[in-house]
KOLLO-322404 format. One record per residue (C-alpha): residue in one letter; residue number from 1; y, z, x. Coordinates in Angstrom, 1 decimal. Each point is the difference from the previous one (the first is absolute). Example, Ala and Ser with C-alpha at 12.3 -4.5 7.8 and 13.67 -1.06 7.14 Angstrom:
BEGIN
> resn:resi:v:w:u
> A:1:-4.5:7.8:12.3 $
> S:2:3.4:-0.7:1.4 $
//
This chain:
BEGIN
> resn:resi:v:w:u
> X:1:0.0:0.0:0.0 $
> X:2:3.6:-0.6:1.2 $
> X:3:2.1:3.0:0.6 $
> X:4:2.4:1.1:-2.9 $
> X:5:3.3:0.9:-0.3 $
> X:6:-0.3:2.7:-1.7 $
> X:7:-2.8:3.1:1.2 $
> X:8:-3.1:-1.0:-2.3 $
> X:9:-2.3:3.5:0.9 $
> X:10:0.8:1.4:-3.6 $
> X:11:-2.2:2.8:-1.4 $
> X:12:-1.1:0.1:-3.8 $
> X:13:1.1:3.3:-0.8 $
> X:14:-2.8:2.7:0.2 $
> X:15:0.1:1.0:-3.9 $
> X:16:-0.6:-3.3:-1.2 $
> X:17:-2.6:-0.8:2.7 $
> X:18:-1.8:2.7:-1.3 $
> X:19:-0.1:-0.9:-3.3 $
> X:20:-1.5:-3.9:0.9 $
> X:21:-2.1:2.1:2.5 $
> X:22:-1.8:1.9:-2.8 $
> X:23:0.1:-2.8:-2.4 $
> X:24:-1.5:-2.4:2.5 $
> X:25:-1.4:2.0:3.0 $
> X:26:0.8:-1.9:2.7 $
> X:27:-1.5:-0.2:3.4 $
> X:28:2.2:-1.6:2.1 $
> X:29:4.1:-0.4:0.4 $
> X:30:0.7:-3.4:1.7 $
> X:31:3.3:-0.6:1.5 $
> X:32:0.5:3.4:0.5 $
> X:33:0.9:2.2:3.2 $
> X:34:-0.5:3.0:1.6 $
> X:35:3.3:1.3:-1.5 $
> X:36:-0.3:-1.1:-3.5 $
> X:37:-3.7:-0.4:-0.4 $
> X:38:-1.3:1.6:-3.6 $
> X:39:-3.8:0.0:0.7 $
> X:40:-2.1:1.2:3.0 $
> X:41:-1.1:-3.7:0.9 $
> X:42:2.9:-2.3:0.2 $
> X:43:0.8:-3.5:1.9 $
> X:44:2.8:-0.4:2.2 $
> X:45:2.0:-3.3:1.1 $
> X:46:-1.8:0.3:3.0 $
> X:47:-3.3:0.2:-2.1 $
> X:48:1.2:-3.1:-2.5 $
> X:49:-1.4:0.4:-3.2 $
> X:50:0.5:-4.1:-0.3 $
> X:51:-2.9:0.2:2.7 $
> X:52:-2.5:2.7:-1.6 $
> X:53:-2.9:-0.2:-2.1 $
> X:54:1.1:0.8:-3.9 $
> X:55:-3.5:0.3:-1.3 $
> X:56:-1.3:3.3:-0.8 $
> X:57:3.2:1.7:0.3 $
> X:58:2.2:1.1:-3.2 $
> X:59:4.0:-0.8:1.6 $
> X:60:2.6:1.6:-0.4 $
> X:61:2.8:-2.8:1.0 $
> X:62:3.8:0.2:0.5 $
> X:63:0.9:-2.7:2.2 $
> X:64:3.5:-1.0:1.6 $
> X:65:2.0:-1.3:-3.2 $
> X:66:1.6:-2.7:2.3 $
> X:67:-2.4:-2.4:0.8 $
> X:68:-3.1:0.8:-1.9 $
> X:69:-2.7:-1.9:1.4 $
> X:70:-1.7:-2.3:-1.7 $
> X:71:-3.9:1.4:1.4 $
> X:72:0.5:3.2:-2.2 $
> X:73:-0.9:-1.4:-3.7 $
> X:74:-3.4:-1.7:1.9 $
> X:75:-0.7:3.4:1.8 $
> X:76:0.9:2.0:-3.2 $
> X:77:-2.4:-2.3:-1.7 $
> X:78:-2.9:1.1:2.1 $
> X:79:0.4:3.6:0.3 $
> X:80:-1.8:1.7:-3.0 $
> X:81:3.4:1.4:-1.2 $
> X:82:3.3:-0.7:1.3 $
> X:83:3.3:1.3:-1.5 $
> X:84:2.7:-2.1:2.1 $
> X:85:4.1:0.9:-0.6 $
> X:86:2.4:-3.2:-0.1 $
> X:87:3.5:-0.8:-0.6 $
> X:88:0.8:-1.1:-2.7 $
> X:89:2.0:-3.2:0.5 $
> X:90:-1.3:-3.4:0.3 $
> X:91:-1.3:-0.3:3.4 $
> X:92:-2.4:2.4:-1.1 $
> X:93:-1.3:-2.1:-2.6 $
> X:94:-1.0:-3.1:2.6 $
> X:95:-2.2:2.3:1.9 $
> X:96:-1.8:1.1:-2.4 $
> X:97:-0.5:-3.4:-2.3 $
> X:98:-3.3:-1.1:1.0 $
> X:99:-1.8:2.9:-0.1 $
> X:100:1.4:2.5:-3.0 $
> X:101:-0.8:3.3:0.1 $
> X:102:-2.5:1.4:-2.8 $
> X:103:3.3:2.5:-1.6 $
> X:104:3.1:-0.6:0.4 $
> X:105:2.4:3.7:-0.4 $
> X:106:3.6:0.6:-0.5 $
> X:107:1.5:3.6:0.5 $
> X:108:2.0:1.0:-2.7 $
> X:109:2.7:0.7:2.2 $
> X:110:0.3:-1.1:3.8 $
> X:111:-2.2:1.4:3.2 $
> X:112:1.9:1.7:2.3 $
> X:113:-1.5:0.0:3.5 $
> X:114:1.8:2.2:3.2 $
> X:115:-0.5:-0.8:3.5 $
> X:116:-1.3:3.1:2.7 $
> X:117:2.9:2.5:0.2 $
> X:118:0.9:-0.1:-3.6 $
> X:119:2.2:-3.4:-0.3 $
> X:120:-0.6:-1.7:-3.8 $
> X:121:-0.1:-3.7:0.1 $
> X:122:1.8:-2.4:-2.0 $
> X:123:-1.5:0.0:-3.7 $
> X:124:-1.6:-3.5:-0.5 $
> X:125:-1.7:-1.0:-2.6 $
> X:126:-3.8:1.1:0.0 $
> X:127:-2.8:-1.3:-1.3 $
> X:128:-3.8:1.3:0.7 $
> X:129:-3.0:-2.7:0.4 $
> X:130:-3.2:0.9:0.1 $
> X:131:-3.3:-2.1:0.4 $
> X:132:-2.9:2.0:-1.0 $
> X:133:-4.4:-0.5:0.0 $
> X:134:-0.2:2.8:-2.8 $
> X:135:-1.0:-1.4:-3.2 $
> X:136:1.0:1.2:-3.4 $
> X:137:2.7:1.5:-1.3 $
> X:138:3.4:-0.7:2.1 $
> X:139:1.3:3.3:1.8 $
> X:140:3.1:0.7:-2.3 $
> X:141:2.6:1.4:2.5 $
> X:142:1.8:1.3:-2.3 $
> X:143:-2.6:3.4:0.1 $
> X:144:2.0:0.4:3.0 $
> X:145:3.3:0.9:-1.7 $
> X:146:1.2:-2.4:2.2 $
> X:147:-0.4:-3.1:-1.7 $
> X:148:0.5:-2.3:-3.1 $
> X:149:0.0:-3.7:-1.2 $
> X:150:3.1:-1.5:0.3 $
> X:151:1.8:3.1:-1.5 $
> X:152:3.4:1.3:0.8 $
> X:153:0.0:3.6:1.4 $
> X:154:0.0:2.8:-2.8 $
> X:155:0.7:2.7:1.9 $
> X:156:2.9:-0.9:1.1 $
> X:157:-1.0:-0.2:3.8 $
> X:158:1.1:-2.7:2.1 $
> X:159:-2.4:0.4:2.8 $
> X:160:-3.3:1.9:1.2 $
//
């Protein structure tokens, strides 16, 4: 990936990682870090997730909003569940066109994600993808309390 211009290493915050983590149980955090990894096994840049073997594996996947690559929706395809965070905005969309994830979420009101040291991000639009093996009933994300269909927040919240 080319370098950005803005720092890309942003962390899902911890209380809504929990609340996939339960729904989903996940057993790996690509793209992560040592600094902002949320589960015990974790890929680095120096790692590359593009370069690892999906199979097997249940992924939890925020990758860097500025270029996301376009290996992730065939990786995410292979895994046997893979929950993948993406911008919203048309970019986005091209990526993941040939190979469309089995759900497609929207929060109900943005994601905010911080960097190490406590530093929020720019609130983008969020949307969360995920490609999964299990069969029967879609998971509803919304057993989360962190998620609805195309809804407007009702709480009043603007963020997680």
């Amino acid at each position: 990936m080319k370098p950005a211009k803005y720092p890309q290493d942003w962390q899902t915050r911890k209380e809504l990682f929990d609340r996939l983590h339960r729904a989903f149980r996940f057993t790996i955090d690509a793209f992560a870090s040592p600094e902002n990894a949320l589960l015990p096994r974790y890929w680095t840049e120096k790692d590359n997730a593009l370069s690892m073997w999906w199979r097997g594996e249940r992924v939890f996947a925020n990758p860097p909003f500025a270029e996301i690559p376009a290996k992730v929706p065939n990786l995410a395809r292979t895994a046997d569940l893979a929950l993948v965070i993406v911008s919203l905005n048309n970019l986005t969309r091209k990526a993941f066109f040939n190979n469309p994830p089995n759900y497609l979420y929207i929060p109900n009101a943005r994601v905010k994600f911080h960097r190490p040291g406590g530093k929020n991000a720019p609130k983008e639009g969020s949307c969360f993808l995920l490609w999964s093996k299990d069969k029967g009933k879609p998971p509803h994300l919304a057993d989360c309390n962190a998620f609805r269909f195309l809804e407007r927040p009702d709480s009043g919240r603007n963020d997680y």
